[in-house]
MARFI-461328 format. One record per residue (C-alpha): x, y, z; residue number from 1. Coordinates in steps of 0.1 Angstrom, whole numbers, plus 2048, in hexadecimal, padded with zeros to 3 digits. Each point is the difference from the previous one (the first is absolute). Layout:
! MARFI-461328
X, Y, Z, NUM
...
! end
This chain:
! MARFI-461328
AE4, 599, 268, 1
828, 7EF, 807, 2
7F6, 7D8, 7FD, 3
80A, 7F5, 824, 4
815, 7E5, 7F2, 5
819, 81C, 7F2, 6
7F9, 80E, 825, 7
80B, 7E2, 813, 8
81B, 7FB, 7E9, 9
812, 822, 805, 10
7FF, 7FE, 821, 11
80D, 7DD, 802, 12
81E, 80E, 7E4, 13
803, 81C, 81F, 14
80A, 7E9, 81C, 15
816, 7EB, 7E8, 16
811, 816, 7F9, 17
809, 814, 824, 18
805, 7DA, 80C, 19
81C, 7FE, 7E4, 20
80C, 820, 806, 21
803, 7FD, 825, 22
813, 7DC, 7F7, 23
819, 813, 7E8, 24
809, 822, 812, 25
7F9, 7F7, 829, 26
80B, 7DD, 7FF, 27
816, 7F7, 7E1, 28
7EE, 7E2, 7FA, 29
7E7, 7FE, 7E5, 30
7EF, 7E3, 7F4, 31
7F5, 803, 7DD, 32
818, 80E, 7E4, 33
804, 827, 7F4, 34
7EB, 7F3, 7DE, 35
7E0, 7F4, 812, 36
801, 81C, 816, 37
801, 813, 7DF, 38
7E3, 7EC, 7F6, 39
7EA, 809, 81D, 40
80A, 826, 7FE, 41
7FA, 803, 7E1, 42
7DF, 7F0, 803, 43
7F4, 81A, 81E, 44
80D, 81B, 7E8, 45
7EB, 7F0, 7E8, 46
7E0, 803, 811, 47
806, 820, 813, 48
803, 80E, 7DB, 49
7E1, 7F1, 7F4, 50
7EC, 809, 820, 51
80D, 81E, 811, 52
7E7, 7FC, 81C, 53
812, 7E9, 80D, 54
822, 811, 806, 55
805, 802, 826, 56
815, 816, 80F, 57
817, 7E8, 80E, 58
801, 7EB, 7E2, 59
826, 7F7, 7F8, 60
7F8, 80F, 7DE, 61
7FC, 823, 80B, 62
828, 809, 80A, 63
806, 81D, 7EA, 64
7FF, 822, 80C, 65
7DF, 816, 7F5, 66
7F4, 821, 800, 67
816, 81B, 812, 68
7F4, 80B, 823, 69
7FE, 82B, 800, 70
813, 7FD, 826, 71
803, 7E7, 81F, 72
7E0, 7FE, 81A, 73
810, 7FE, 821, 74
7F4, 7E0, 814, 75
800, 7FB, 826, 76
812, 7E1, 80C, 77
7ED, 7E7, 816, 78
81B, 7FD, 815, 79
823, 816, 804, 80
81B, 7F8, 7E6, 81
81B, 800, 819, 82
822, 806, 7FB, 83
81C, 7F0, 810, 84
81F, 807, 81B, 85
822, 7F8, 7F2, 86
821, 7F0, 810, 87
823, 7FF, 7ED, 88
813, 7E8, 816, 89
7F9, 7E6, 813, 90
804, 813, 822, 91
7E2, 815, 7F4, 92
7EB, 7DA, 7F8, 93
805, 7FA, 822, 94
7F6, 81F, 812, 95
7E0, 7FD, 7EC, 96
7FD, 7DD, 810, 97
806, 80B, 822, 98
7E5, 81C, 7FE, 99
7E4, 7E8, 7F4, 100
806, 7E7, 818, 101
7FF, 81B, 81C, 102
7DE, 808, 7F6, 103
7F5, 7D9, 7FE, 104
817, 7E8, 80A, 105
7E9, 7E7, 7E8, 106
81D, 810, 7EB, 107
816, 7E7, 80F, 108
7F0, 7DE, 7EF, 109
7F5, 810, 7DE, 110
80D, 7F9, 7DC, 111
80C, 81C, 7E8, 112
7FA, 7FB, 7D9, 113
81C, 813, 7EB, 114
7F5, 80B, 7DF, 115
80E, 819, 7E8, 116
7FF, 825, 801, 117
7EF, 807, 7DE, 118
80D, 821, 7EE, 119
7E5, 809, 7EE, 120
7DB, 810, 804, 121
7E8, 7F3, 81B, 122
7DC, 7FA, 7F0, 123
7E1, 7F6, 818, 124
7EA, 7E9, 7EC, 125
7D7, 7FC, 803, 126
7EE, 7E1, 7FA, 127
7DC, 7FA, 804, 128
7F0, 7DC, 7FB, 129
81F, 7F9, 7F1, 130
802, 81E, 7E7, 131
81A, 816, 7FE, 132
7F0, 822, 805, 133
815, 81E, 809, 134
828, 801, 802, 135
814, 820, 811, 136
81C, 80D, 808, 137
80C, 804, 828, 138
801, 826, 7FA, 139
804, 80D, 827, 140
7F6, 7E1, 80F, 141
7E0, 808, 805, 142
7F2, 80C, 7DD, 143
80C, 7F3, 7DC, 144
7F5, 808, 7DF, 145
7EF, 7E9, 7EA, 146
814, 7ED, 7E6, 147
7E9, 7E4, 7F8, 148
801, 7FF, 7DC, 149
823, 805, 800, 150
808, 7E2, 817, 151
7E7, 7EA, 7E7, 152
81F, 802, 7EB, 153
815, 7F0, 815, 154
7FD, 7DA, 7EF, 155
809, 7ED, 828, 156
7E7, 814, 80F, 157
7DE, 7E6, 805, 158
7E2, 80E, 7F2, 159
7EE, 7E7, 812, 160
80A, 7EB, 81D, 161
7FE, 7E2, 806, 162
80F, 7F3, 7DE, 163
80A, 7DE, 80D, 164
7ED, 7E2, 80C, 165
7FF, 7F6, 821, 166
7F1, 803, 821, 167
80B, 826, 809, 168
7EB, 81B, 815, 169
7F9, 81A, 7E6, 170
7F8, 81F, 818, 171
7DD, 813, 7F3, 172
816, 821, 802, 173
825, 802, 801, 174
81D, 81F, 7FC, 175
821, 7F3, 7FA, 176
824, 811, 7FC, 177
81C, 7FB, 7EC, 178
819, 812, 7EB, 179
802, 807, 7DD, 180
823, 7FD, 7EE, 181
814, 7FE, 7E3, 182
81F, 7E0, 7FF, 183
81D, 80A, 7F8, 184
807, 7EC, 7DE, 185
7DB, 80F, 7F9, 186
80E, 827, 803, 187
81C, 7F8, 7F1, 188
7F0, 7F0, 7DC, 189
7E8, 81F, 807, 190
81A, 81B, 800, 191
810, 7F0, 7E2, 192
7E5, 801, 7ED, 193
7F9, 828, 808, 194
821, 809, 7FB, 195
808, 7EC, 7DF, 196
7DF, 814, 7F5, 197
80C, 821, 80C, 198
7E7, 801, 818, 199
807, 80B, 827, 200
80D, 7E5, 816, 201
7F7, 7FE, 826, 202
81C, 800, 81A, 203
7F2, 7E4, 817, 204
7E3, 7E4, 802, 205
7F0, 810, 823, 206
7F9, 821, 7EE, 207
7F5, 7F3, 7E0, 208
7E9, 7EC, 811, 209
7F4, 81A, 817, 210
801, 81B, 7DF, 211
7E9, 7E3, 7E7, 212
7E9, 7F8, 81B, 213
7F3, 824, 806, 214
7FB, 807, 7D9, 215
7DA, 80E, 7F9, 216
801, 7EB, 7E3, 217
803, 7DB, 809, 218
80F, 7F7, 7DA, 219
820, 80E, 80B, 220
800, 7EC, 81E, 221
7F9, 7E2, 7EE, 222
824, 806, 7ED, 223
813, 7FD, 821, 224
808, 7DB, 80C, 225
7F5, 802, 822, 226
7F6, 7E6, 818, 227
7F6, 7FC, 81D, 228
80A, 7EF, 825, 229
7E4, 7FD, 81E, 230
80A, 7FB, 823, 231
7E2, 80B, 815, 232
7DD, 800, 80A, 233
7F0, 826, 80A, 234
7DE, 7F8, 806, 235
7E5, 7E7, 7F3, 236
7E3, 7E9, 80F, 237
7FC, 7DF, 80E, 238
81C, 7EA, 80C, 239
824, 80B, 7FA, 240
823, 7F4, 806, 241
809, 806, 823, 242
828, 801, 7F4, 243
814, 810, 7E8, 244
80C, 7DF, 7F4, 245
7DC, 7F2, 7FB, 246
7FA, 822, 7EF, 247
816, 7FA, 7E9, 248
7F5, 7DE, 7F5, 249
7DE, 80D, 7FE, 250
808, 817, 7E9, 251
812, 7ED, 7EA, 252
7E2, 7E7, 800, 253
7ED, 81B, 7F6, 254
813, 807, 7E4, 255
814, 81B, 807, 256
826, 803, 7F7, 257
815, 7FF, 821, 258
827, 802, 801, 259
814, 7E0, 804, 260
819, 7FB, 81D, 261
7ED, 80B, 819, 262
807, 7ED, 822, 263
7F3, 7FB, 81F, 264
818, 801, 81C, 265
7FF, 7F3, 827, 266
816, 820, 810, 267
813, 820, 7FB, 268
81E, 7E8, 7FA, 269
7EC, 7F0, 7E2, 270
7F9, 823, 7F0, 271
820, 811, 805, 272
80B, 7DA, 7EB, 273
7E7, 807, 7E9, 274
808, 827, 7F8, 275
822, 7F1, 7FA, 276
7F5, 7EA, 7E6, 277
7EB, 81B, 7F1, 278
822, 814, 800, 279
815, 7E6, 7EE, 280
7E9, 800, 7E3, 281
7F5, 822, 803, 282
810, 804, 7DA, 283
7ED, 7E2, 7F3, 284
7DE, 809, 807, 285
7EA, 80B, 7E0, 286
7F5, 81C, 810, 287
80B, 81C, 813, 288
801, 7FD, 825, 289
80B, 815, 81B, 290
7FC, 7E7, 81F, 291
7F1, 7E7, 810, 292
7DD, 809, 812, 293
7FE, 7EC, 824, 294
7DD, 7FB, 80A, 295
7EF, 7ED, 820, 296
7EF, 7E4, 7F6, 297
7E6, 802, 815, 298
7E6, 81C, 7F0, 299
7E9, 801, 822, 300
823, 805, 814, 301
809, 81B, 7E2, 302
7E7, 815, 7FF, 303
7FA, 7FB, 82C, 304
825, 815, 800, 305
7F0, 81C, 7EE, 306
810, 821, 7EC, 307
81C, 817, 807, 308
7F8, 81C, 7E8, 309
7FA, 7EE, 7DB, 310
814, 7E7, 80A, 311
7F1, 7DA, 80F, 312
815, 7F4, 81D, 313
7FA, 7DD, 7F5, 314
816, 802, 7DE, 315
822, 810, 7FA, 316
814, 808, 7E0, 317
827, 7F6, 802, 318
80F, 811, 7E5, 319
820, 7F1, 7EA, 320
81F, 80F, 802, 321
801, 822, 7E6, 322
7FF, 7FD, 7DD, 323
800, 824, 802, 324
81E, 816, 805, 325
80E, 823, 7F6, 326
81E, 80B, 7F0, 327
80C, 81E, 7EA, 328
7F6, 804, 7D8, 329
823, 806, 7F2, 330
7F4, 805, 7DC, 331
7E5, 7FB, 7E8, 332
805, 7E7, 7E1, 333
7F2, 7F8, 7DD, 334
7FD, 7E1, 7F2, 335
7F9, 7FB, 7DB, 336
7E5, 7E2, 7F7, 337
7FD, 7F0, 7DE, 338
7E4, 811, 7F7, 339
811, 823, 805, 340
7EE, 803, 825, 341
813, 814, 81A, 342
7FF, 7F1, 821, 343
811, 811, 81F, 344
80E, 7EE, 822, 345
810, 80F, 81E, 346
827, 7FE, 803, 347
7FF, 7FD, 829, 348
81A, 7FF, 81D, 349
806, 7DA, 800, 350
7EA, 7F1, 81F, 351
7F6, 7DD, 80F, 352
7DA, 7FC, 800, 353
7F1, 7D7, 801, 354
823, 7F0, 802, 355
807, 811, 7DC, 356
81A, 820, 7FB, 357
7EE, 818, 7E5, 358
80D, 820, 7EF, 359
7E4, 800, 7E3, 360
7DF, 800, 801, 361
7DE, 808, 7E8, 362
7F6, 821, 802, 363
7E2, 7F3, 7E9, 364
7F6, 819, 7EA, 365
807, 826, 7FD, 366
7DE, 809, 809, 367
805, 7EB, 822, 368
821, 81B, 809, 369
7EA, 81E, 7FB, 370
7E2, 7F4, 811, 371
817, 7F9, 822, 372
819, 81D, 7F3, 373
81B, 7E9, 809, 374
825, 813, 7F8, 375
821, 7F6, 7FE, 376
811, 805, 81E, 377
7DE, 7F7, 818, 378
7FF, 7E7, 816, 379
7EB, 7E3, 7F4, 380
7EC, 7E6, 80E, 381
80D, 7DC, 7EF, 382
7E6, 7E0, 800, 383
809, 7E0, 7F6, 384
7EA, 7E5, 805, 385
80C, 7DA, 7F8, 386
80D, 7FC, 7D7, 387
7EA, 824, 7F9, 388
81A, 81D, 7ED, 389
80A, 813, 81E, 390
7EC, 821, 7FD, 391
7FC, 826, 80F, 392
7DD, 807, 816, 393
80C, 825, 7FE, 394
819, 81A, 813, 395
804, 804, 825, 396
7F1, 828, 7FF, 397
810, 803, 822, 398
81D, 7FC, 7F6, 399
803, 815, 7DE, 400
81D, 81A, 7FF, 401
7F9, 81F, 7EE, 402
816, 7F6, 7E6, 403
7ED, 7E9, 7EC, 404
7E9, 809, 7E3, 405
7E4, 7F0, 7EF, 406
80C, 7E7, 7E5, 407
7F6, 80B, 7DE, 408
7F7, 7E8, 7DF, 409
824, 7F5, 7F0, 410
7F9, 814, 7DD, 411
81D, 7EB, 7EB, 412
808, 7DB, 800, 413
81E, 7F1, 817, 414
80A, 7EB, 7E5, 415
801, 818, 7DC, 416
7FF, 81E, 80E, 417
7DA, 801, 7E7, 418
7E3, 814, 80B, 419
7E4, 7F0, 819, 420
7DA, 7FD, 7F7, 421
7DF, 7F7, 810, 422
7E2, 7FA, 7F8, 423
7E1, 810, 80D, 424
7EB, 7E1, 80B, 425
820, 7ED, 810, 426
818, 808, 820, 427
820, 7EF, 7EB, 428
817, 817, 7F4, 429
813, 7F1, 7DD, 430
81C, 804, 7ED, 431
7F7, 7FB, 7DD, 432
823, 7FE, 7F2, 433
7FD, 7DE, 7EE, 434
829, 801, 7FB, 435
7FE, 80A, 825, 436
820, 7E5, 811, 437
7F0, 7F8, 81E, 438
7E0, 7F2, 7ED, 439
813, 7F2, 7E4, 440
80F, 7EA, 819, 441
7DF, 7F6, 80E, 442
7F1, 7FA, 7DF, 443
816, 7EE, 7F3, 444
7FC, 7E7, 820, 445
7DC, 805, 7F8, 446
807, 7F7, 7DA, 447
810, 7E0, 80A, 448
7EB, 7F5, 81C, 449
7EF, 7DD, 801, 450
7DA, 813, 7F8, 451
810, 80D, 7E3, 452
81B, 7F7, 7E9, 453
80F, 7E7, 817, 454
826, 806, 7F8, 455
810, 7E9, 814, 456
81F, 80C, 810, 457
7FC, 824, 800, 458
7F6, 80F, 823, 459
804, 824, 812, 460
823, 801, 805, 461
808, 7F9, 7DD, 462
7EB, 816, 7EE, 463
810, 816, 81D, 464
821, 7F8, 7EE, 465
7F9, 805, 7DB, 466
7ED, 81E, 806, 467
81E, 80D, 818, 468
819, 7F4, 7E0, 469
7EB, 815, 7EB, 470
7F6, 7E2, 7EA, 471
7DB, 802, 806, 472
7ED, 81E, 7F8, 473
7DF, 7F2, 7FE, 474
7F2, 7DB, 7FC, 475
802, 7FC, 7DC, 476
825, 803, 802, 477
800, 7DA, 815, 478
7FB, 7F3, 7DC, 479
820, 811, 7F3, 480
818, 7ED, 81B, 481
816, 7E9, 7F7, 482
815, 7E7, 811, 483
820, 817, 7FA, 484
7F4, 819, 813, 485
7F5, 7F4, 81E, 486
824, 7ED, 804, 487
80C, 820, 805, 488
7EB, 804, 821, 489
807, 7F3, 824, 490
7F0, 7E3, 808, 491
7FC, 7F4, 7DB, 492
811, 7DF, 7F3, 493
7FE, 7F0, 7DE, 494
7DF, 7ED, 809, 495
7EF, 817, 814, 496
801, 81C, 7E1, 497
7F3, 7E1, 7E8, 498
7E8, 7FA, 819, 499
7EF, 822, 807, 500
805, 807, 7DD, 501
7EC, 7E2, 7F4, 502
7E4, 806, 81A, 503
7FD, 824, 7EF, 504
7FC, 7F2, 7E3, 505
7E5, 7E8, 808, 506
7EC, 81A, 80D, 507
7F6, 809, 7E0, 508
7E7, 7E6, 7FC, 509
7EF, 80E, 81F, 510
7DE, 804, 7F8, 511
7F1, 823, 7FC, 512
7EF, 803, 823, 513
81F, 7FF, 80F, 514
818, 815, 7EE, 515
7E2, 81B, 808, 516
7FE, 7F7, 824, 517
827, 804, 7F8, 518
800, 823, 7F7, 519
7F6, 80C, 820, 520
7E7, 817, 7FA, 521
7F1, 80B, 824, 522
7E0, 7EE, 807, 523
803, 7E1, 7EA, 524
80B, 7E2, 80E, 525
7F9, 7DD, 7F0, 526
7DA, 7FF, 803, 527
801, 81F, 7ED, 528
819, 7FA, 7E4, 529
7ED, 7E1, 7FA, 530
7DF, 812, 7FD, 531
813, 819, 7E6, 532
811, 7E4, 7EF, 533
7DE, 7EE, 7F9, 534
7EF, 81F, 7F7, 535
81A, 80F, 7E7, 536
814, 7ED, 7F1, 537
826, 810, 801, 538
812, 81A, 808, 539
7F7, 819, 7E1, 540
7D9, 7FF, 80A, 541
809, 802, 821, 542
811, 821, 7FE, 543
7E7, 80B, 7EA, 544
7E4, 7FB, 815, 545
7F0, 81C, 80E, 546
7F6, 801, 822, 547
7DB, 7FC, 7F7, 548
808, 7DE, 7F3, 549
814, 7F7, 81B, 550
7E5, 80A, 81A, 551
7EB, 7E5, 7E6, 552
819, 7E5, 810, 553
7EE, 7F1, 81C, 554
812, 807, 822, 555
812, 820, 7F1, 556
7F3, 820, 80D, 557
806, 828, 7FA, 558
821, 7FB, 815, 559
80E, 7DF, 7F0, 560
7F5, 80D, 7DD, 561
811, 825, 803, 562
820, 7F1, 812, 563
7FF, 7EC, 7DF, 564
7FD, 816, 7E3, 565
81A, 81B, 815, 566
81A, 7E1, 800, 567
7FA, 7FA, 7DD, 568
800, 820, 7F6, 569
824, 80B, 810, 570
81D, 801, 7E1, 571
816, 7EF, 817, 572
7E8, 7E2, 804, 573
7F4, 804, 7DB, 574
829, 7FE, 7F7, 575
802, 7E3, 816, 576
7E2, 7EE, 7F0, 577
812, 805, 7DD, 578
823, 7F1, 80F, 579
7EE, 7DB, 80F, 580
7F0, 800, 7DF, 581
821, 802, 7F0, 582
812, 7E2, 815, 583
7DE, 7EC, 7F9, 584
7EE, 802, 81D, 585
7DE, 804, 7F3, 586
7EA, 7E8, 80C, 587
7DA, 7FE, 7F0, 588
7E0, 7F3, 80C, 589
7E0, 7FA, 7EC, 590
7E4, 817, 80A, 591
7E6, 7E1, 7FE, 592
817, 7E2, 80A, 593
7EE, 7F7, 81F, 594
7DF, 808, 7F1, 595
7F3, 7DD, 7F7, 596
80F, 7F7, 81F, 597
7E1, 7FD, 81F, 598
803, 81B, 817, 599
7FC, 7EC, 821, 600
814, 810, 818, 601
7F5, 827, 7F5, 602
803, 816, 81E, 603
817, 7E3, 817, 604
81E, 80B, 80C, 605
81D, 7E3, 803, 606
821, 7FE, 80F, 607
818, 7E4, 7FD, 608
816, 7F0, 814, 609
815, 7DF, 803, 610
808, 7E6, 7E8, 611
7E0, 7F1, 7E9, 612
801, 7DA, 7F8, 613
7FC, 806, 7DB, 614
802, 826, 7F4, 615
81C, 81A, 80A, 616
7F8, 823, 812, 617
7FD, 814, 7DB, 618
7E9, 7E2, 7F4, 619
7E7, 802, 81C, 620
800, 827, 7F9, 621
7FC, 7FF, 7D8, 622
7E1, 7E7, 806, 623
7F1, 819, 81E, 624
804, 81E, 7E8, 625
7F3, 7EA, 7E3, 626
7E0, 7FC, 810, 627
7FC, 822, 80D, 628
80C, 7FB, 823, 629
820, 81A, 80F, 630
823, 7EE, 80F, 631
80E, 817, 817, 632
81E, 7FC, 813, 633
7F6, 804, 827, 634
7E4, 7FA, 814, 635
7EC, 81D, 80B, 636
7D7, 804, 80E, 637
7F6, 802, 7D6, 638
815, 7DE, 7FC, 639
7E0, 7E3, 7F7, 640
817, 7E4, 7FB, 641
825, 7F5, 80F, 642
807, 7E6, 7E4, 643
818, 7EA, 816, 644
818, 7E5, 7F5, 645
81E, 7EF, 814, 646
817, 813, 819, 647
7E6, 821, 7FF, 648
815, 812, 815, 649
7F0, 820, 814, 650
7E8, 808, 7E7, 651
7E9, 7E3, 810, 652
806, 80B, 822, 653
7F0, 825, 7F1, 654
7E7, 7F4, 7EA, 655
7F5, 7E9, 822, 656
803, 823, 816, 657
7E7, 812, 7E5, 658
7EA, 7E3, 7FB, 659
808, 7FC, 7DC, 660
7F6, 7E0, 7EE, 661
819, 7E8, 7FB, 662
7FD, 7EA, 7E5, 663
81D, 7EA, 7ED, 664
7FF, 7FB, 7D9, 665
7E6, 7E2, 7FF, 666
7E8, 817, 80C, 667
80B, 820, 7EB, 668
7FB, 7E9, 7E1, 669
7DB, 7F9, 80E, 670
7FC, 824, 805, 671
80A, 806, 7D5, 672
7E9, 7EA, 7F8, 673
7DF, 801, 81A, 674
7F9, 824, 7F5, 675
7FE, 820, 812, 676
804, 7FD, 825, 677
7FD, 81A, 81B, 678
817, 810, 814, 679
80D, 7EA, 81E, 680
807, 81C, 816, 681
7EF, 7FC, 822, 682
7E2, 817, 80C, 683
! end
């Protein structure tokens, strides 16, 4: 039998912690530190662990997705899951207006509140005493299908409401709706992830969201940074806003995420200000949006005005201007990545879409073409929405003349002229040509970038240059160059070829995780090379390992490992392994340095940013690697710790979006020596 005190203290942890949460993600305003809340998850996770009895289902512990569902039950809304009417200029706006007031001139006196039109997936949410119980999609508006344990993933989605103190009316049974989406930065630090792991990328955040969301298995959900925005009440019991702006507050006291700049305006003058607004930073928002949505405040008067179809009379959409146009594909084209990846983009008929003139744009992948069997000469649909790559939703079939043909996989590279490969579990198509010139030049930016060698001085367009002289013919040859030879250049004085050439040759006392992150083998970045550094030693047991000792590296998979041994084993590579050797770069690492050193921070993940009162950037990372502990170099959802010093710069502003814990080097040096702490990432 569970000793009540372990009872009463789980559930006290419980409410803690959604009080905390609700503080952090709703409001922005917590009131104990990221450590003690560590302290009081990690106790809950403590005692769930030691009595499983006590694991509720809408405990803050239990986020992660579980066991796959075999299909979707379909699930009856209480109430319709209206859509709405749209209007694209303001003469539209007004003729709505004018029809609703002829059908109550109550009309006349009421308030409108102008919130944004959400572009993402409409989810109807079920709470009973409080519980979150049964989540859906809108489906036809009248049935859904049940996504529950899918939408548990989603961390801003209260498992429980209320999670803050307070006098509040907590409604015995409630349904609320909201939308579930993915920010921009979020699908944008997603897609480079997936594509820097040959993986497929996704071509916008409303479909991705849409796409993760009805996965049988809610794991793969759980990958996908969604969140989630409520704006509305469909049904529940007792006493209830009678407005939309009192909805709204209610719901936010509840707990649930709402969107900010929503505003509550006196006339049709007031909203037609207010959709201006919502225009001028249209680009700004860290979502996508397609308009504003106008609804009466008044719910009684709302819902008194009835339906025309699906559509409420008492709410309108007023659409932006088009972020959409079309225009003619002229040609297909190939870019060449560092890695060897072949990436094509449409060469278009110039056009004017957001204020911006574009004649390129991402065609995504190859497999993306033949799935909308989009061909050169079609007429193409062209989205560009705020600082998003311009990119094509697919032909206009209508329009297709009987001239174009399918477009077929490029079979040799643009650049060398070498044959193309791909792999049977990836979409990327590669050029493996390590002397291949379009990669050389990107490698050898990659070579001297700051996460590597650091070689001050030498940037795109001059590796561009000695590549294009024919003085580079891989990165080994950057420890050849001398002085005398760059004069020779354009752009190059006395002290600018003593200065690049001295910065080359200080990057031999790089240490050896970098000159591997260096090398640009695909799928290891600086977490990785650090991992191999520690693990092997140098560069001879490195390319000896097999990939059965690699896959013995933690983090390092069947992927990483074979990406590995193929890199190692090519005689270009191998050749060019010999020739750093040669000019001394040859960096070692002991095996067992850190081993006497306490593991503290095993399984954290830290980025760093600004400037530390007493240690530099690469001091702050040799103690975090020292101790076990990873220093990557941007935030992202696995990101445990920002690691913040003066003048942080947009990494803060990230780690804040992501709820990352931010910490400065006081409290990093607590963290070495306290012992093994857990993760800090919210649940």
């Amino acid at each position: 039998m569970t000793d009540p005190s372990f009872k009463v203290r789980a559930r006290k942890l419980q409410n803690a912690i959604r009080q905390h949460n609700y503080r952090y993600y709703v409001l922005n305003d917590p009131v104990i530190s990221d450590y003690e809340y560590d302290q009081l998850l990690r106790e809950l996770q403590e005692i769930e662990a030691e009595h499983p009895e006590l694991v509720t289902p809408d405990s803050p512990t239990q986020r992660a997705g579980t066991t796959p569902a075999e299909g979707f039950n379909r699930i009856p809304h209480p109430e319709p899951i209206l859509s709405l009417a749209n209007a694209y200029d303001d003469t539209e706006l007004v003729a709505w207006y004018e029809r609703i007031v002829k059908l109550d001139d109550r009309v006349v006196e009421a308030q409108f509140v102008v919130e944004p039109k959400l572009d993402g997936l409409t989810v109807v949410l079920h709470y009973t005493d409080g519980v979150f119980t049964l989540g859906a999609t809108r489906g036809d508006g009248e049935v859904g299908e049940d996504i529950t344990s899918n939408l548990r993933t989603i961390r801003s989605l209260p498992l429980r409401i209320p999670v803050q103190a307070g006098d509040v009316n907590v409604p015995p049974r409630i349904v609320v709706r909201g939308e579930a989406i993915i920010y921009l930065d979020d699908f944008a630090a997603m897609n480079k992830r997936l594509e820097e792991a040959g993986e497929r990328t996704y071509v916008n955040p409303r479909n991705t969201a849409a796409g993760a969301l009805r996965q049988l298995d809610p794991s793969l959900t759980a990958e996908r940074p969604i969140r989630l925005l409520c704006y509305a009440i469909v049904d529940g019991e007792g006493t209830l806003p009678s407005t939309q702006w009192e909805t709204l507050k209610y719901l936010k006291a509840l707990g649930f995420p709402t969107a900010e700049g929503v505003s509550l305006e006196e006339d049709i003058p007031g909203v037609l200000k207010a959709y201006q607004r919502w225009v001028d930073r249209r680009d700004e928002l860290p979502y996508e949006a397609d308009g504003i949505v106008v609804k009466l405040n008044d719910l009684q008067l709302s819902a008194s005005l009835g339906v025309v179809g699906k559509d409420p009379r008492g709410a309108l959409a007023y659409k932006f201007p088009a972020q959409v146009v079309t225009t003619e594909l002229l040609d297909i084209g190939l870019n060449v990545g560092r890695t060897g990846v072949i990436t094509p983009y449409a060469i278009l008929d110039p056009v004017e879409v957001g204020g911006v003139t574009v004649r390129q744009a991402t065609l995504h992948n190859f497999d993306y073409i033949a799935e909308k069997d989009i061909r050169i000469g079609d007429r193409v649909l062209l989205k560009r929405a705020g600082d998003v790559i311009p990119y094509i939703i697919g032909p206009v079939l209508e329009a297709r003349s009987k001239n174009t043909k399918p477009y077929n996989l490029p079979v040799s590279c643009p650049s060398c002229g070498e044959p193309l490969e791909t792999n049977e579990d990836e979409v990327a198509v590669y050029c493996v040509n390590a002397s291949c010139p379009a990669q050389l030049v990107r490698n050898i930016e990659h070579f001297a970038s700051r996460g590597a060698m650091d070689i001050e001085g030498l940037g795109i367009k001059i590796a561009d240059q000695l590549v294009a002289e024919g003085i580079l013919h891989d990165v080994a040859d950057l420890y050849e160059l001398e002085p005398a030879t760059l004069l020779g250049l354009e752009g190059f004085g006395e002290k600018r070829a003593d200065n690049l050439v001295e910065s080359i040759a200080a990057s031999r006392d790089q240490p050896l995780s970098r000159l591997i992150n260096a090398l640009g083998i695909r799928n290891v970045g600086e977490v990785v090379a650090s991992d191999l550094a520690r693990a092997f030693g140098d560069l001879n047991q490195l390319a000896s390992a097999s990939a059965e000792d690699l896959e013995g590296v933690e983090g390092i998979g069947p992927i990483v490992a074979s990406t590995i041994v193929d890199w190692m084993n090519t005689p270009a590579n191998k050749k060019l392994l010999g020739k750093l050797k040669a000019a001394g770069v040859w960096p070692e690492t002991s095996q067992h340095e850190d081993a006497e050193a306490p593991q503290t921070l095993s399984g954290l993940t830290f980025v760093i940013t600004g400037t530390l009162p007493t240690w530099s950037r690469e001091k702050a990372k040799e103690m975090i690697e020292r101790h076990g502990g990873k220093a990557t170099g941007s935030v992202s959802s696995k990101t445990d710790y920002l690691l913040a010093g003066e003048s942080p710069g947009s990494k803060l502003q990230k780690a804040q979006s992501l709820e990352v814990k931010i910490i400065d080097e006081d409290a990093l040096r607590a963290l070495i020596a306290q012992g093994p702490v857990e993760s800090s990432r919210r649940v």
